[in-house]
PALO-809992 format. One record per atom (N, C-alpha, C): residue number from 0; residue in one letter; atom name; x, y, z. Coordinates in steps of 0.1 Angstrom, whole numbers, plus 5000, padded with zeros to 4 digits. Layout:
N
NUM;A;CA;X;Y;Z .
...
***
This chain:
145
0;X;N;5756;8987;2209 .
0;X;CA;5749;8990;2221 .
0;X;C;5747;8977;2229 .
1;X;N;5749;8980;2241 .
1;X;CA;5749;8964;2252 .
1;X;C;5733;8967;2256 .
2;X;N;5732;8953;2256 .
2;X;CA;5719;8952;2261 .
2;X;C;5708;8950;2256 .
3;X;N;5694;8947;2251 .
3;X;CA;5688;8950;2241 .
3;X;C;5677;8957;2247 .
4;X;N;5676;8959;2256 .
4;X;CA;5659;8970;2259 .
4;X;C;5666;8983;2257 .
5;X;N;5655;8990;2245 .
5;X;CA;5655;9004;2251 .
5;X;C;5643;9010;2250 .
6;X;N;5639;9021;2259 .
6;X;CA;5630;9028;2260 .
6;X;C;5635;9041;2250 .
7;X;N;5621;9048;2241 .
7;X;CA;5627;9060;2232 .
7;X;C;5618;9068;2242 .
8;X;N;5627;9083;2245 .
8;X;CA;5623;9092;2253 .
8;X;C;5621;9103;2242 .
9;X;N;5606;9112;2241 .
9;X;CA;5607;9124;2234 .
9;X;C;5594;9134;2236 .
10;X;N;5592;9143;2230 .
10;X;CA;5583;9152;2227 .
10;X;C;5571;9144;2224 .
11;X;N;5560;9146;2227 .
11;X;CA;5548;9138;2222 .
11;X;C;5546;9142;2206 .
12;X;N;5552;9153;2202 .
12;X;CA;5554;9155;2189 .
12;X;C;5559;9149;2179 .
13;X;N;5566;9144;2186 .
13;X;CA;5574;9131;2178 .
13;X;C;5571;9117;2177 .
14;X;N;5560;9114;2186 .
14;X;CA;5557;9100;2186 .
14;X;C;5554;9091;2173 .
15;X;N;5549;9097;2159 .
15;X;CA;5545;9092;2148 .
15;X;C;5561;9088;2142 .
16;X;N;5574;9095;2148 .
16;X;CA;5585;9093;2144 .
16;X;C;5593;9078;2154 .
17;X;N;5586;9082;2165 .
17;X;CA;5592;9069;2176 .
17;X;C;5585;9057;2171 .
18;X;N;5570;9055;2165 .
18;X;CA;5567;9043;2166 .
18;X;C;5579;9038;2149 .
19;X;N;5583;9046;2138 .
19;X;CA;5591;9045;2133 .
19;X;C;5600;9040;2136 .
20;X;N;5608;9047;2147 .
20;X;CA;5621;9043;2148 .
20;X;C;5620;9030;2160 .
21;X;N;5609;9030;2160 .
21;X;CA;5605;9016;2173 .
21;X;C;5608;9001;2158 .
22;X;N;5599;9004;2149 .
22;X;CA;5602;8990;2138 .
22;X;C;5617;8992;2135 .
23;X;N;5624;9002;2132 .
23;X;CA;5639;8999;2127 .
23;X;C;5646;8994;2135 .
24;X;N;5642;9000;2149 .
24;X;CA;5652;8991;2162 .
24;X;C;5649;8977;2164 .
25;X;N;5632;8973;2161 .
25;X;CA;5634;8961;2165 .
25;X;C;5636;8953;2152 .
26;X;N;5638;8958;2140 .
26;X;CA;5643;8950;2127 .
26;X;C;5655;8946;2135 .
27;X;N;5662;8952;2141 .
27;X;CA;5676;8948;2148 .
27;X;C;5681;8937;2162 .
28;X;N;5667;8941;2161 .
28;X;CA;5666;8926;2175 .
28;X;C;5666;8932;2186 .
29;X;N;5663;8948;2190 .
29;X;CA;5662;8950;2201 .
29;X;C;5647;8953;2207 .
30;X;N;5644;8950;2217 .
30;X;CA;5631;8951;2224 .
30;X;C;5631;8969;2227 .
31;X;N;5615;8970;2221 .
31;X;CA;5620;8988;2224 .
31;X;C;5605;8989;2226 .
32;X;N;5606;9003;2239 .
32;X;CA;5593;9006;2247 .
32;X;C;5592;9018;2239 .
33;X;N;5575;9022;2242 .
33;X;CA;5573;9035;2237 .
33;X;C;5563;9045;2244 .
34;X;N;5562;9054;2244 .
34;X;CA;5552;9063;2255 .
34;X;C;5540;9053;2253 .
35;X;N;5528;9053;2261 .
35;X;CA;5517;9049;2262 .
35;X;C;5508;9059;2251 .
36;X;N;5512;9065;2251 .
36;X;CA;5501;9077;2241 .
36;X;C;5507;9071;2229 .
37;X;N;5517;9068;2226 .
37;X;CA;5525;9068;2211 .
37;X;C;5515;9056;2205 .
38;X;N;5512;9051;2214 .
38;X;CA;5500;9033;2211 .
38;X;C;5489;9036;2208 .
39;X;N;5483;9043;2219 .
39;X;CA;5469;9051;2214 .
39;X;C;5471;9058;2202 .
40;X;N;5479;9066;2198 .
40;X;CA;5479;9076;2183 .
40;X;C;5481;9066;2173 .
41;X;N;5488;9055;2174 .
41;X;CA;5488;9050;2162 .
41;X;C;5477;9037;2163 .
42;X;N;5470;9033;2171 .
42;X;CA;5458;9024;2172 .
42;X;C;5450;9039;2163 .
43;X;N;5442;9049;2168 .
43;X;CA;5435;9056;2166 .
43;X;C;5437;9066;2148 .
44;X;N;5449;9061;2147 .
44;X;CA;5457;9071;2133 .
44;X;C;5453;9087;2137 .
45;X;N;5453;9091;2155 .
45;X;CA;5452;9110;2153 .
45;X;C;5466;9114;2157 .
46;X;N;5471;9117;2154 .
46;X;CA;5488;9124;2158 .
46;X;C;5485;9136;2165 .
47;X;N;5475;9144;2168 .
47;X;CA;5471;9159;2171 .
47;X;C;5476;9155;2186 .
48;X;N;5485;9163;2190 .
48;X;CA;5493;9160;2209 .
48;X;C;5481;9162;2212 .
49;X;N;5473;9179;2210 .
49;X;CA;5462;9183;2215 .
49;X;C;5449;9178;2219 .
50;X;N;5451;9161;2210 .
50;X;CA;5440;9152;2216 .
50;X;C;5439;9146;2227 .
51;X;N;5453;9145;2232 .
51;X;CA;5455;9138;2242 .
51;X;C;5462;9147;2253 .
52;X;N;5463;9158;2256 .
52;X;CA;5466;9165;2265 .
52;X;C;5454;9172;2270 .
53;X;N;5448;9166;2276 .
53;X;CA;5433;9167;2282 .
53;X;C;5436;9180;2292 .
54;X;N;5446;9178;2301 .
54;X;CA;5448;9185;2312 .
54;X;C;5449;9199;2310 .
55;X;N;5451;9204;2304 .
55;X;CA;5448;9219;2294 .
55;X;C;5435;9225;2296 .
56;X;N;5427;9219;2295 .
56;X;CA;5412;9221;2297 .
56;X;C;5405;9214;2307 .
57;X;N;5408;9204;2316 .
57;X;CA;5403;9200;2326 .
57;X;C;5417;9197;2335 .
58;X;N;5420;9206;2344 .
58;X;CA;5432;9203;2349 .
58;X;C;5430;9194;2360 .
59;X;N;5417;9188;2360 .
59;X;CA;5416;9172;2371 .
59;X;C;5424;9163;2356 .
60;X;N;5425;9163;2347 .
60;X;CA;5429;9156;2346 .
60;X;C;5450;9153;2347 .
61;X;N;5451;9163;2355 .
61;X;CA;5468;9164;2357 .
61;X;C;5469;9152;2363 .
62;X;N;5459;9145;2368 .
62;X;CA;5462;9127;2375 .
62;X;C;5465;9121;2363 .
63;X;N;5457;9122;2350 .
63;X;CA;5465;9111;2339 .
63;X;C;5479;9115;2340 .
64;X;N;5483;9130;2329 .
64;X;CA;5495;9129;2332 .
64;X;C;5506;9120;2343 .
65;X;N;5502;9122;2353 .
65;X;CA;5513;9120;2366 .
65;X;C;5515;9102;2361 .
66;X;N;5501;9098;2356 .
66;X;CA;5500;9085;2354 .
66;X;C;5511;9082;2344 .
67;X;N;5507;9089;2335 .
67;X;CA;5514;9086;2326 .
67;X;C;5533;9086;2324 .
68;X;N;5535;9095;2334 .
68;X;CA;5550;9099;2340 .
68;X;C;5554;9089;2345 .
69;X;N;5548;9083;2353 .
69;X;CA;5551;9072;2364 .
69;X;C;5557;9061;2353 .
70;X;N;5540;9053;2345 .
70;X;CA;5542;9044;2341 .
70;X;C;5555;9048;2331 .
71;X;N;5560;9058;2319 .
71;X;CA;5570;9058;2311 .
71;X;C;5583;9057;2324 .
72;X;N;5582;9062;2335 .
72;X;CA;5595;9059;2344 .
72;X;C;5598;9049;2346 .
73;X;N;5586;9040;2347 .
73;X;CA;5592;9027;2348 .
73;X;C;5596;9020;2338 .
74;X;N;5594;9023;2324 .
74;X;CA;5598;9015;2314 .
74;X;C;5612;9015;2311 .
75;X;N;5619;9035;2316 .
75;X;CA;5629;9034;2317 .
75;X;C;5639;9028;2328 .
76;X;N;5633;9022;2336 .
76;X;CA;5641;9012;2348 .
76;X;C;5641;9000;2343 .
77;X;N;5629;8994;2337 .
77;X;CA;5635;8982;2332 .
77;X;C;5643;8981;2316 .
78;X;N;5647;8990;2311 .
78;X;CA;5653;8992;2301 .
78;X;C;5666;8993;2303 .
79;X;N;5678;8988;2297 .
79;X;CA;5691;8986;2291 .
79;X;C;5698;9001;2289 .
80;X;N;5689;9009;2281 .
80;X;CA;5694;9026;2273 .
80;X;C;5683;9032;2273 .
81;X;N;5682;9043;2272 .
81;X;CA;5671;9050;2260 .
81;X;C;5677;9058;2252 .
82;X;N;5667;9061;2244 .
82;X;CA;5671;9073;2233 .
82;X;C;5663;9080;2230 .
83;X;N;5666;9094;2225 .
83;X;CA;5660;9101;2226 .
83;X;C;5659;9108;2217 .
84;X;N;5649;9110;2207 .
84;X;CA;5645;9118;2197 .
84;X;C;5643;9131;2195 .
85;X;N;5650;9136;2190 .
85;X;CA;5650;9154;2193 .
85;X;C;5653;9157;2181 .
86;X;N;5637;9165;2171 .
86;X;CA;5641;9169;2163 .
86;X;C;5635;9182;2163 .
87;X;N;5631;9186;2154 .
87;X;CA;5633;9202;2152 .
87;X;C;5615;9205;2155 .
88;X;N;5610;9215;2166 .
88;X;CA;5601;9218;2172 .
88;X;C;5601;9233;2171 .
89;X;N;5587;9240;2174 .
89;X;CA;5588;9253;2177 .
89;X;C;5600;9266;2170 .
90;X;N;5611;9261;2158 .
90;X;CA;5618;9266;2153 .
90;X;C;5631;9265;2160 .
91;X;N;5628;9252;2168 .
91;X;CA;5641;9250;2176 .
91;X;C;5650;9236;2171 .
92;X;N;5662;9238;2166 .
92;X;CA;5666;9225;2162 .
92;X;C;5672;9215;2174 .
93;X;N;5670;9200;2177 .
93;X;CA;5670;9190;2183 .
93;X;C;5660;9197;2201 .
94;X;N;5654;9196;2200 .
94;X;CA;5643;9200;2208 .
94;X;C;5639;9189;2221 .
95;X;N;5644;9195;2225 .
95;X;CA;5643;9185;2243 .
95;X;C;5636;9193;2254 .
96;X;N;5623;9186;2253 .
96;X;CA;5611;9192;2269 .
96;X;C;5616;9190;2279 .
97;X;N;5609;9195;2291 .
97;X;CA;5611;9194;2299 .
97;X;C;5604;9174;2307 .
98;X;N;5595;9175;2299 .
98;X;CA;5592;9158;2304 .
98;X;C;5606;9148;2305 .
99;X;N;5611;9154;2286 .
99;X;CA;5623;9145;2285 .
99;X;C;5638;9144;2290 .
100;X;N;5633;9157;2298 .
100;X;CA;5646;9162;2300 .
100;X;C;5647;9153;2313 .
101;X;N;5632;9152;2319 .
101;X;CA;5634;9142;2331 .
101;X;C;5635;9129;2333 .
102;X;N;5631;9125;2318 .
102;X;CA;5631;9110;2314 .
102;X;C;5649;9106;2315 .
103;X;N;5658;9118;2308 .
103;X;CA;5668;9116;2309 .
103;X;C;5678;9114;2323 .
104;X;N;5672;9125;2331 .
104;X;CA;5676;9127;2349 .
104;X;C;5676;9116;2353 .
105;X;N;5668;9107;2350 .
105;X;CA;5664;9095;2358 .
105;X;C;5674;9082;2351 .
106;X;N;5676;9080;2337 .
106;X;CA;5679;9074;2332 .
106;X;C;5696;9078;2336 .
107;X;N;5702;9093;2337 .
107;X;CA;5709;9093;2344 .
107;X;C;5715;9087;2358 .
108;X;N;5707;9095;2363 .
108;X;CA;5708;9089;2379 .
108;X;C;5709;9073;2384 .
109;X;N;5702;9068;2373 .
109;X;CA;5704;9051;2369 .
109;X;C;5715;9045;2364 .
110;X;N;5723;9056;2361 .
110;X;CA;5733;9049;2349 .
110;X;C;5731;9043;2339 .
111;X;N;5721;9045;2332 .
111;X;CA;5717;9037;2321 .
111;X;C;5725;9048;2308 .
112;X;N;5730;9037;2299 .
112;X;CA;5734;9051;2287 .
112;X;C;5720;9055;2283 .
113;X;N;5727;9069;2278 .
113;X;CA;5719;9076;2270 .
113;X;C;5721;9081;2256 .
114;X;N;5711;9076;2251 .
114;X;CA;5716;9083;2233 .
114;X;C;5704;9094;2227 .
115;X;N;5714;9102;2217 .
115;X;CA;5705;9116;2217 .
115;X;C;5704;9111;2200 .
116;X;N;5693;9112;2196 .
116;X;CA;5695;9113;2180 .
116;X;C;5700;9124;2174 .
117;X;N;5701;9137;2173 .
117;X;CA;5703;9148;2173 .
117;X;C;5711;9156;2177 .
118;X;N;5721;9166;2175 .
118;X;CA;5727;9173;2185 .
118;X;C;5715;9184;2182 .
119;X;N;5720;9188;2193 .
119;X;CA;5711;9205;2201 .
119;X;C;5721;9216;2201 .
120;X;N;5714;9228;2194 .
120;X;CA;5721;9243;2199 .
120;X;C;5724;9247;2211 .
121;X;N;5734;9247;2212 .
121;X;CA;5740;9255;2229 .
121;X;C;5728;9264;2233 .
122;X;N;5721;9277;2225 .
122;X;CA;5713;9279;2228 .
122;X;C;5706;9276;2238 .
123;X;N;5698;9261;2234 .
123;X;CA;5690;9254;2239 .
123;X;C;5690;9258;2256 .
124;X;N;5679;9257;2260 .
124;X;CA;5676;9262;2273 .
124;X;C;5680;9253;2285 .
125;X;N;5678;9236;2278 .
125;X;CA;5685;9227;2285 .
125;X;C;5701;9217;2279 .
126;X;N;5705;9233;2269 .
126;X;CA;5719;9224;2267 .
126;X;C;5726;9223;2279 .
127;X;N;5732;9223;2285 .
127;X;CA;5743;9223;2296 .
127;X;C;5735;9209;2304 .
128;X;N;5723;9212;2306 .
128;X;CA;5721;9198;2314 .
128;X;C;5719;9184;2309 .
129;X;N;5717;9185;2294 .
129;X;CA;5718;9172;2285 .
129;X;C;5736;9169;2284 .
130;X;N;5739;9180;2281 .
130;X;CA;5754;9178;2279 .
130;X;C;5764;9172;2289 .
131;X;N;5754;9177;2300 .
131;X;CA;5759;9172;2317 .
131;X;C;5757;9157;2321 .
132;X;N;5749;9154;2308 .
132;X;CA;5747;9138;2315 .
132;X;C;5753;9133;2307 .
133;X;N;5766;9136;2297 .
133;X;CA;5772;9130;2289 .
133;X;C;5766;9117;2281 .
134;X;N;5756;9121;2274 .
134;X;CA;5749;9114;2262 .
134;X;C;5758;9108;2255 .
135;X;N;5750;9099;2243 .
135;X;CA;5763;9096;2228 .
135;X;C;5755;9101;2219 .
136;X;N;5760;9113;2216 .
136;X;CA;5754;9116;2201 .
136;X;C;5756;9109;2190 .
137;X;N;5742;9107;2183 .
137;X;CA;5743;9096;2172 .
137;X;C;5741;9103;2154 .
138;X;N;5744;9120;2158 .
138;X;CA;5744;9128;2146 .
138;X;C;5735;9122;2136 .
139;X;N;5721;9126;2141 .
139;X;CA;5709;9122;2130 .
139;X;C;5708;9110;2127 .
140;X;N;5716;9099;2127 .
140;X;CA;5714;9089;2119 .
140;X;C;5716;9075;2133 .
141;X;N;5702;9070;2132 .
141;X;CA;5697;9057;2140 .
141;X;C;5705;9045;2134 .
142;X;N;5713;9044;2125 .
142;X;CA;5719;9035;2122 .
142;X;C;5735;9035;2131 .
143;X;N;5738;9047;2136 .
143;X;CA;5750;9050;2147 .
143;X;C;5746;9041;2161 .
144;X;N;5735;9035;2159 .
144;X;CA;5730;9035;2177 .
144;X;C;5741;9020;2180 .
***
């Protein structure tokens, strides 16, 4: 991989997995960003998404969110790649939101590569448009990156 920043893009479900795969990347010497929440969950040790998706029940709080979109957007502009963790959610295998889907748009639109940890079922609601941004699939294994 050229470059050494990368931002990891994913499900907030996965974050207990990102701050993971945040030490293995930087065992490797690369500088790696992570959602803002992914910090708070593991400062706090609660992994429940539902702690921190306030907006659910106080939809004044849709200003964090936005906050929160913003500031992850920017991490992926000053970053080199991202990657993107997509593993198996809701009984869906390699599972990509709609947040991430736009973390990728952007990272697209940037030209920045993009790496998928996972492949995804055609199924998938957003296969055709992950596939459209011609990713590199790294078939499950972080050590392909």
């Amino acid at each position: 991989m050229k470059g050494n920043v990368i931002t990891i893009c994913c499900s907030a479900s996965f974050y207990k997995q990102a701050l993971e795969v945040q030490k293995e990347l930087q065992k490797q010497g690369y500088k790696v960003k992570i959602p803002h929440t992914a910090h708070k969950m593991k400062k706090s040790g609660d992994f429940a998404v539902e702690t921190y998706k306030t907006w659910f029940k106080n939809p004044k709080d849709f200003t964090r969110k936005a906050m929160l979109m913003r500031r992850h957007f920017k991490k992926i502009l000053e970053s080199d790649a991202i990657l993107v963790l997509n593993y198996k959610k809701n009984d869906m295998d390699g599972y990509i939101g709609g947040n991430t889907l736009m973390e990728m748009a952007l990272a697209f639109h940037y030209k920045k590569p993009i790496f998928v940890l996972n492949s995804m079922p055609e199924t998938s609601s957003v296969y055709e448009e992950v596939m459209g941004m011609q990713p590199t699939l790294l078939d499950g294994d972080i050590r392909n990156f």
